[in-house]
C-alpha positions as CSV (number, residue, x, y, z in Angstrom):
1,X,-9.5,23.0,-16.5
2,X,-6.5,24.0,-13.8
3,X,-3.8,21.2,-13.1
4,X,-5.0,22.4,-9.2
5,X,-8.6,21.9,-10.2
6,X,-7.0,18.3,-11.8
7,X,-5.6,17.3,-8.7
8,X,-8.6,18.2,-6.4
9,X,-10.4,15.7,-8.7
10,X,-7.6,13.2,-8.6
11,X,-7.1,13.3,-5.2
12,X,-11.4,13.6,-4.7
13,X,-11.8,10.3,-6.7
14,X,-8.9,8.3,-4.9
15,X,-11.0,9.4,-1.2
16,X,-14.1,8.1,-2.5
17,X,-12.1,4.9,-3.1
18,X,-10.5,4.8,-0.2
19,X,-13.7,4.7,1.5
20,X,-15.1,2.0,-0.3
21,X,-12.0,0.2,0.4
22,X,-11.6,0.5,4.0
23,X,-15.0,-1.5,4.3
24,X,-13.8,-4.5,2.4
25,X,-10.3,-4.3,3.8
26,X,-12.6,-5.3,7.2
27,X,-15.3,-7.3,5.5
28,X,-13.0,-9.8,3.2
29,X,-10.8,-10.7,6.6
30,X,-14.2,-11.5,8.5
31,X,-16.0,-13.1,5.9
32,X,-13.0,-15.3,5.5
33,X,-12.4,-16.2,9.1
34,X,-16.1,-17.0,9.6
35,X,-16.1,-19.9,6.8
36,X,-13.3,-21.2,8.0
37,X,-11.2,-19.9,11.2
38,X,-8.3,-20.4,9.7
39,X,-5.2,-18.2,11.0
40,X,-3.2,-19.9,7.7
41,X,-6.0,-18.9,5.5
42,X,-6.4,-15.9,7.4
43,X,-2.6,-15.0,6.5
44,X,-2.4,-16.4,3.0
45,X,-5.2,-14.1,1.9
46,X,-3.1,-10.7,2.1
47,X,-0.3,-12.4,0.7
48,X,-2.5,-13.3,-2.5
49,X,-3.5,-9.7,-2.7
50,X,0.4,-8.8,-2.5
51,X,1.1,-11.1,-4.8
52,X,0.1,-9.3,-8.1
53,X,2.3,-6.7,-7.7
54,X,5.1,-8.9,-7.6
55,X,4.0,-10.9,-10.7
56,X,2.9,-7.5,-12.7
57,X,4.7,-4.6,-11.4
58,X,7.0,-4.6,-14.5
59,X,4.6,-5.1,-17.5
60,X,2.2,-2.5,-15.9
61,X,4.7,-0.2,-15.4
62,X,6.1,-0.3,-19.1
63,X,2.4,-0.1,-20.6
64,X,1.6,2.3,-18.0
65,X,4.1,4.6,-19.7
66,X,3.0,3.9,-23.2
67,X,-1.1,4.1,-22.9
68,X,-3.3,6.8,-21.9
69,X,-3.3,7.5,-18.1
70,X,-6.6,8.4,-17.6
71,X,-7.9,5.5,-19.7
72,X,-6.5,3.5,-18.0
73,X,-7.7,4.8,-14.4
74,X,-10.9,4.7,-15.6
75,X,-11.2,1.5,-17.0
76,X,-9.1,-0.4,-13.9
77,X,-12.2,1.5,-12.0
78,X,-14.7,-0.4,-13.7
79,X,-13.2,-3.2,-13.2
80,X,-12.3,-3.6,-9.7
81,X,-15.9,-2.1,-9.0
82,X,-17.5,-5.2,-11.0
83,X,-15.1,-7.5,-9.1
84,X,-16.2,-6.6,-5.7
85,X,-19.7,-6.4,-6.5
86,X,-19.5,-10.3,-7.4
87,X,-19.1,-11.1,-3.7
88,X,-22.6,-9.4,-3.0
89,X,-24.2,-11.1,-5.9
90,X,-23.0,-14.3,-5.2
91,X,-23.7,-14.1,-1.4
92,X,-27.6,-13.3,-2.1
93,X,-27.9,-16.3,-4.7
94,X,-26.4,-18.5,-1.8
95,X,-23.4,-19.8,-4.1
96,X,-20.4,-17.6,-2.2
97,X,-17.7,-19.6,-1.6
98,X,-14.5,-19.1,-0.2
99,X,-12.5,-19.9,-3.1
100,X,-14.6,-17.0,-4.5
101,X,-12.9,-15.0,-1.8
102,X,-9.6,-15.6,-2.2
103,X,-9.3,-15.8,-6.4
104,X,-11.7,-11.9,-5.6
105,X,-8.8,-10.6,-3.8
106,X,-5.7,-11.2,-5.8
107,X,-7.8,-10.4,-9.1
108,X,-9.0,-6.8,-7.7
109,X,-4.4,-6.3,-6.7
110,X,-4.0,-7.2,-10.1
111,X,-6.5,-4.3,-11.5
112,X,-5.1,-2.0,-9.0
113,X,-1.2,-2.4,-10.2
114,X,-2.1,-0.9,-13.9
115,X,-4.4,1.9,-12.1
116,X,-1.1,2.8,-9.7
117,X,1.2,2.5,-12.6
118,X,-0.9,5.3,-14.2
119,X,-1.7,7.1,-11.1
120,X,1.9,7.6,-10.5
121,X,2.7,9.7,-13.9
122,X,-0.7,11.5,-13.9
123,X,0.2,13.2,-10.0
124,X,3.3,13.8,-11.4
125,X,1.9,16.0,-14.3
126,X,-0.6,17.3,-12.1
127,X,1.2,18.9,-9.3
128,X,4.4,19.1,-10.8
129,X,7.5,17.6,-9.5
130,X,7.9,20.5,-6.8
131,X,4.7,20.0,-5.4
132,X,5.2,15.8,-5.2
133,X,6.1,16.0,-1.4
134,X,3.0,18.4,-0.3
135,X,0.6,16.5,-2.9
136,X,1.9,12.8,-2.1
137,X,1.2,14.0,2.0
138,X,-1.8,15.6,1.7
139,X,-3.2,12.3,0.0
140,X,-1.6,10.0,2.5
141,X,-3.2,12.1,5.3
142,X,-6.6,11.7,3.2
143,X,-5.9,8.3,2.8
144,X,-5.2,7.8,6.3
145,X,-7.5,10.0,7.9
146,X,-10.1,7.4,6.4
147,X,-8.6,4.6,7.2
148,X,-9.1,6.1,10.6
149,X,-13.2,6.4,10.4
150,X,-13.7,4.0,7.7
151,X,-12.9,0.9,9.3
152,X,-14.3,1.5,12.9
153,X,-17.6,2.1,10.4
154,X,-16.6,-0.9,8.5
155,X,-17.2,-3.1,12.0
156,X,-20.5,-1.9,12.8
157,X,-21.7,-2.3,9.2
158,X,-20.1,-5.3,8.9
159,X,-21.6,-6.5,12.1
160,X,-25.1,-5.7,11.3
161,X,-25.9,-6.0,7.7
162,X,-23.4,-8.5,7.4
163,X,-20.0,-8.9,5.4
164,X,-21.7,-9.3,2.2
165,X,-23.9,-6.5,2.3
166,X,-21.4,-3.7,3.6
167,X,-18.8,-5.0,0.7
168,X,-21.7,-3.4,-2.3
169,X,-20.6,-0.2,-0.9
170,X,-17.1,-0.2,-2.4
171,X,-18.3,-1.5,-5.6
172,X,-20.5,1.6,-5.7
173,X,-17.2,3.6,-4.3
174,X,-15.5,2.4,-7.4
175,X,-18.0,3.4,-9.9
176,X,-18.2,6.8,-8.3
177,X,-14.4,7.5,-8.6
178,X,-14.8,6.6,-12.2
179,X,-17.2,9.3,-12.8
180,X,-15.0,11.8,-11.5
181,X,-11.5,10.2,-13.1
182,X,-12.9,10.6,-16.5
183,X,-12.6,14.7,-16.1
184,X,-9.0,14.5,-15.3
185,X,-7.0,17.0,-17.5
186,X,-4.7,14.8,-18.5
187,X,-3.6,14.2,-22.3
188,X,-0.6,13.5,-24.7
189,X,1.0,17.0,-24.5
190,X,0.7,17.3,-20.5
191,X,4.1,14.6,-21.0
192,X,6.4,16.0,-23.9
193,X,8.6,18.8,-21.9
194,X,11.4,19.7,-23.3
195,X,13.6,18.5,-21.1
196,X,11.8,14.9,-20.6
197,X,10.6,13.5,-23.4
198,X,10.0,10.1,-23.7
199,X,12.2,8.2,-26.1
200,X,10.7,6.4,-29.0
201,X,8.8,2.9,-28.7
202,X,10.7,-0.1,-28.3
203,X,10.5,-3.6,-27.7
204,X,8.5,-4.1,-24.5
205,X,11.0,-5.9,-22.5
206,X,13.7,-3.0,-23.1
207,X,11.6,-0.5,-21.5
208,X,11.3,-2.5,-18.7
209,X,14.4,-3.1,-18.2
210,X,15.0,0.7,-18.6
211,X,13.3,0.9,-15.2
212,X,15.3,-2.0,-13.5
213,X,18.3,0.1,-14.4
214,X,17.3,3.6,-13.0
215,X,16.5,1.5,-9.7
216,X,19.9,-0.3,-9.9
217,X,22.5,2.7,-10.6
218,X,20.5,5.5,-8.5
219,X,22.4,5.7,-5.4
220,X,19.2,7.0,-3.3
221,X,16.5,4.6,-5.4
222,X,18.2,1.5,-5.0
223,X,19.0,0.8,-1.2
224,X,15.1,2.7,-0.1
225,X,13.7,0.3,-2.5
226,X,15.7,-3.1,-1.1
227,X,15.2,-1.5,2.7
228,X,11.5,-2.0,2.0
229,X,11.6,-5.6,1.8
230,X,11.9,-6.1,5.5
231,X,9.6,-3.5,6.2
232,X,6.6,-4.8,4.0
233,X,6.9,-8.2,5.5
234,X,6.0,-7.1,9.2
235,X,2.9,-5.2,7.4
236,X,2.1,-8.2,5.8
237,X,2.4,-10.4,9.3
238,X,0.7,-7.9,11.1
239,X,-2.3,-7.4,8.2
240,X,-3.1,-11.1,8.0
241,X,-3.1,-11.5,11.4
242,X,-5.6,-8.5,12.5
243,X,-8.7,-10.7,12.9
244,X,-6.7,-13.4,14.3
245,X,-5.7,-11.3,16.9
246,X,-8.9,-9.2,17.9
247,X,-10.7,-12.9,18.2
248,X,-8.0,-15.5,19.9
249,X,-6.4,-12.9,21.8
250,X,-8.9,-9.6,22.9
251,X,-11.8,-12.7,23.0
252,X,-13.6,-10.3,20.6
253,X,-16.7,-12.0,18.3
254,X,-16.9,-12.0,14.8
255,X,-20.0,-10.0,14.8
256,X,-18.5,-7.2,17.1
257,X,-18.3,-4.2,15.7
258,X,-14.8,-3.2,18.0
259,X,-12.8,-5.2,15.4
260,X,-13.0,-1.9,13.2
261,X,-10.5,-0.4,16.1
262,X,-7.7,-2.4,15.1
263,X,-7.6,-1.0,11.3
264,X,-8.7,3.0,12.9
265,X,-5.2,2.7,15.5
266,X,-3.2,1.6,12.5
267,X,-4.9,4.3,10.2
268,X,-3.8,6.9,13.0
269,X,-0.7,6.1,13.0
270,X,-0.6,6.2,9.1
271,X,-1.8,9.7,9.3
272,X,0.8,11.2,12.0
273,X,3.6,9.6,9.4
274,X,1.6,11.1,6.4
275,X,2.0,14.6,8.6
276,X,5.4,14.7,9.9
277,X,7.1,13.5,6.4
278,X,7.3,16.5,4.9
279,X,8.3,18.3,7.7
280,X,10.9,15.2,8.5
281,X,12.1,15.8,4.7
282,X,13.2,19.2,5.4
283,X,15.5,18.4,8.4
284,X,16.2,15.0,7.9
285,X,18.8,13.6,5.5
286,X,16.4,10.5,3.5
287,X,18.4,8.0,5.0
288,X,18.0,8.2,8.4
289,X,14.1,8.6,8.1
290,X,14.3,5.0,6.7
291,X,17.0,3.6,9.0
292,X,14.7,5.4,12.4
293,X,11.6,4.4,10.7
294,X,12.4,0.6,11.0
295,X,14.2,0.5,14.1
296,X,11.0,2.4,15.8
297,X,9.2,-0.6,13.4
298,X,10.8,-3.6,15.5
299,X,10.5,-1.9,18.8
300,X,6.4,-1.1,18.0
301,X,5.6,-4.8,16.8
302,X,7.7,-6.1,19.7
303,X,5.3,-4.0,21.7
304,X,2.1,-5.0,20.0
305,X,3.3,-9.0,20.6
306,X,3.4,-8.6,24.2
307,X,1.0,-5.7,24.9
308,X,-1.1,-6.6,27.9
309,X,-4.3,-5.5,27.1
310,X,-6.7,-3.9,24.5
311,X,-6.0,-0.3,25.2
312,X,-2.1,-0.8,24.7
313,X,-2.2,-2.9,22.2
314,X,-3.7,-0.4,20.1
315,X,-1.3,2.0,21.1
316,X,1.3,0.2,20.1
317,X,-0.5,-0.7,16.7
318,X,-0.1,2.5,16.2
319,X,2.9,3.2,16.7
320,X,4.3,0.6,14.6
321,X,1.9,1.7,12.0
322,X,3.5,5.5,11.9
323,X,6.8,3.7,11.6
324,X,5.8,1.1,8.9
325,X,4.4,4.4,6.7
326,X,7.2,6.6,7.1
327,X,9.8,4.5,5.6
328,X,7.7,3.2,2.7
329,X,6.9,6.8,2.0
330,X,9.5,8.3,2.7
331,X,10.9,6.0,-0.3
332,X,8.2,6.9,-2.7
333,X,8.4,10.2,-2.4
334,X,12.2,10.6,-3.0
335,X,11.6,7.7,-5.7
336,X,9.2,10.0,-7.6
337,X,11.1,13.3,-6.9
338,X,14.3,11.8,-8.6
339,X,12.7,9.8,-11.7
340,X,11.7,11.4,-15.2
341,X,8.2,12.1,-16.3
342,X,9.3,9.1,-18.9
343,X,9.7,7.0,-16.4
344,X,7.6,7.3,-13.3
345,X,5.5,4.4,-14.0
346,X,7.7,1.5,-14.6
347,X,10.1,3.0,-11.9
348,X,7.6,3.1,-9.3
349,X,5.9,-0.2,-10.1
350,X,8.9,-1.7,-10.6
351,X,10.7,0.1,-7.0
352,X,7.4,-1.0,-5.2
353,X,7.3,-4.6,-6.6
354,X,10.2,-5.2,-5.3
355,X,9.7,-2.9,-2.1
356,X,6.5,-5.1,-1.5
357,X,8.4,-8.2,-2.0
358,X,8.5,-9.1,1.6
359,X,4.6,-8.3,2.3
360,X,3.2,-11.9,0.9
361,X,6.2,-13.7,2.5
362,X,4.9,-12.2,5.6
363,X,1.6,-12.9,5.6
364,X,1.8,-16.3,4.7
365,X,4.7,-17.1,7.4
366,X,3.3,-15.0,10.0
367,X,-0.5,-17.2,9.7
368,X,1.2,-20.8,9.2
369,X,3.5,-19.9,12.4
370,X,0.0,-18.6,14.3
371,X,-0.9,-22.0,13.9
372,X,2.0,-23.6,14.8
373,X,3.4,-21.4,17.4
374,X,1.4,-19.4,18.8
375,X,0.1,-15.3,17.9
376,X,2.7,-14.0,19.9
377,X,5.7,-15.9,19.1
378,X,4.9,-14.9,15.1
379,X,4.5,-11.7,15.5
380,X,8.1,-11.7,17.1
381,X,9.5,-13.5,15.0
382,X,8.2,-10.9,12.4
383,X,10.4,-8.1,13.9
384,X,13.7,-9.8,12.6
385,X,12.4,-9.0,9.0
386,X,12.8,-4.9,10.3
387,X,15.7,-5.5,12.2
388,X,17.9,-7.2,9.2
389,X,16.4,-4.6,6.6
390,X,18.1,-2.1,9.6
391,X,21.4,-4.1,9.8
392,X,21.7,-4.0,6.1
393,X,20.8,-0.5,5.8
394,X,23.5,0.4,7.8
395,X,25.8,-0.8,6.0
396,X,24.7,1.4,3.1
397,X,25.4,5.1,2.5
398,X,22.2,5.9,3.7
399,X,23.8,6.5,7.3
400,X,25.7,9.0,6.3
401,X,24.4,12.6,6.9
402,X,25.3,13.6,3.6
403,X,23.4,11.3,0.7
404,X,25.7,11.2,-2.7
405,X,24.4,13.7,-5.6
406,X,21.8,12.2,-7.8
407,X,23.8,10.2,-10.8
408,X,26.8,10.2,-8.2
409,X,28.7,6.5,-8.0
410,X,28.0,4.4,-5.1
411,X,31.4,3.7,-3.1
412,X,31.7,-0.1,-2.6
């Protein structure tokens, strides 16, 4: 089998995934909200799913590198599809709770950092690293694209089967994507080039910390990565406060199937980010797509806070969306461009954990200060995380036109 027919497969079983996915990421938020109408539980539960990555990123990304990456897709698969389909189960016995809900959510994050630890080396292989940028975009647009139907779905499911019900379907999502991982042409020789191969076993915590340094000296890796901080805290405010929104401020109902809208706007703002990117990449210096993307991510999440109605709220959702996208992957694709085959996975688990650092921060201020404040006044509040992550970038070399040459020294 072709690396092309390899990727079509890759990229197939990540789709059906996503699909699956996009129903929970609307059904876990209600179901929650229902039980207990709690903006503070409403904004912890995205920051437990964050929260794995943080905890993980650098184990998975070291044992990423030494096991077998389509074992390991496979089996984190399996997993997170028998983790989802508790919820079901437990809903039609009549013993759900909502501790079951928020231990569900974290534990499928935690699956999900070994699978993207793999996944990162194995589209590397794949496509090549020439082909990262088209590959990484065409995904993204997937991703996005059903993000964009999949949720708007997700509502009327959700609103008449019921929360429960519509989550079965990305268990069986799961399972399917497994099916279809498990042909990946992937083995042991696809990673021994010449040129990159990967040095001999060593103590676990050295190989980690291999990673950490690669982040550290690389003058391109290291301020993208810290940048992202700022920027994954507004996706975490606005993520864990969705529902919150859609029902204390649009007067929307639990059981409406509109609240689907709010995750399709953000998804079609996704997708216009996952478009222009490459296009961006080729005129662009790297920098200024990150320092743009999170000025234009303030501005959009200033807009959402005070948007007067339904109709341009969601325009602005989306907006801020397209920003939000294009600097986190704008930094994974230069991230995975620059980094060895040897490498990829603890990089790029290690890049994102900290990356993601600021998204369970986020959510958890952002749903306390709902509660205290007020929806509007936290979501404001929220847009000083983009604007210091755009003070500090300026400061960086990352304005200049120019970015130094990979391996160059950073000027103080």
């Amino acid at each position: 089998m072709s690396h092309r027919t390899g990727f079509g497969l890759f990229a197939t079983a990540r789709a059906v995934s996503w699909a699956g996915s996009s129903i929970t990421a609307v059904a876990l938020p209600v179901l929650l909200y229902a039980r207990t109408g709690s903006a503070s539980l409403s904004g912890l539960l995205p920051a437990l799913e964050a929260l794995p990555y943080l905890v993980l990123g650098l184990p998975a990304g070291a044992l990423a590198d030494r096991w077998d990456r389509r074992r390991t897709m496979s089996r984190c698969s399996w997993y997170s599809a028998a983790l989802i389909a508790a919820i079901p189960v437990a809903a039609s016995l009549d013993v759900l709770t909502t501790a079951q809900i928020m231990v569900t959510a974290p534990a499928v994050s935690a699956v999900f950092v070994f699978f993207d630890a793999a996944a990162f080396g194995a589209l590397t292989t794949l496509v090549g690293r020439e082909g990262l940028a088209r590959a990484t975009g065409r995904m993204m647009s997937a991703s996005t694209l059903i993000g964009l139907l999949g949720p708007s779905a997700a509502g009327i499911l959700v609103a008449t089967l019921g929360a429960p019900t519509a989550v079965t379907l990305d268990a069986l999502s799961y399972a399917a994507a497994t099916l279809l991982l498990t042909r990946l042409p992937l083995a042991v020789a696809d990673r021994t080039a010449a040129d990159d191969r990967p040095p001999a076993r060593r103590a676990l915590m050295e190989e980690m910390a291999e990673g950490l340094r690669h982040i550290r000296r690389h003058p391109v890796v290291r301020p993208l990565t810290l940048l992202g901080i700022g920027n994954s805290f507004t996706e975490g405010a606005v993520v864990g406060l969705i529902v919150v929104a859609a029902v204390r401020r649009y007067g929307m109902g639990l059981d409406d199937g509109r609240t689907g809208l709010f995750w399709a706007a953000a998804a079609t703002g996704a997708l216009a980010a996952a478009t222009a990117l490459p296009r961006l990449q080729k005129t662009v210096p790297a920098g200024w797509i990150t320092l743009g993307g999170l000025a234009a991510n303030a501005l959009f999440l200033a807009c959402w806070a005070l948007s007067p109605g339904l109709a341009s709220g969601l325009a602005a959702l989306a907006a801020w969306q397209a920003s939000n996208t294009l600097v986190s992957l704008n930094g994974i694709v230069v991230r995975q461009q620059v980094t060895p085959d040897h490498l990829q996975a603890r990089v790029n688990t290690t890049a994102r954990m900290i990356a993601w650092g600021g998204q369970p921060l986020g959510a958890a201020t952002a749903g306390v200060l709902a509660d205290a404040v007020g929806l509007r006044a936290a979501l404001l509040l929220a847009c000083l995380a983009a604007l210091t992550s755009l003070a500090a970038g300026l400061t960086t070399q990352l304005r200049r036109k120019a970015l130094p040459a990979i391996g160059e020294a950073v000027s103080p």
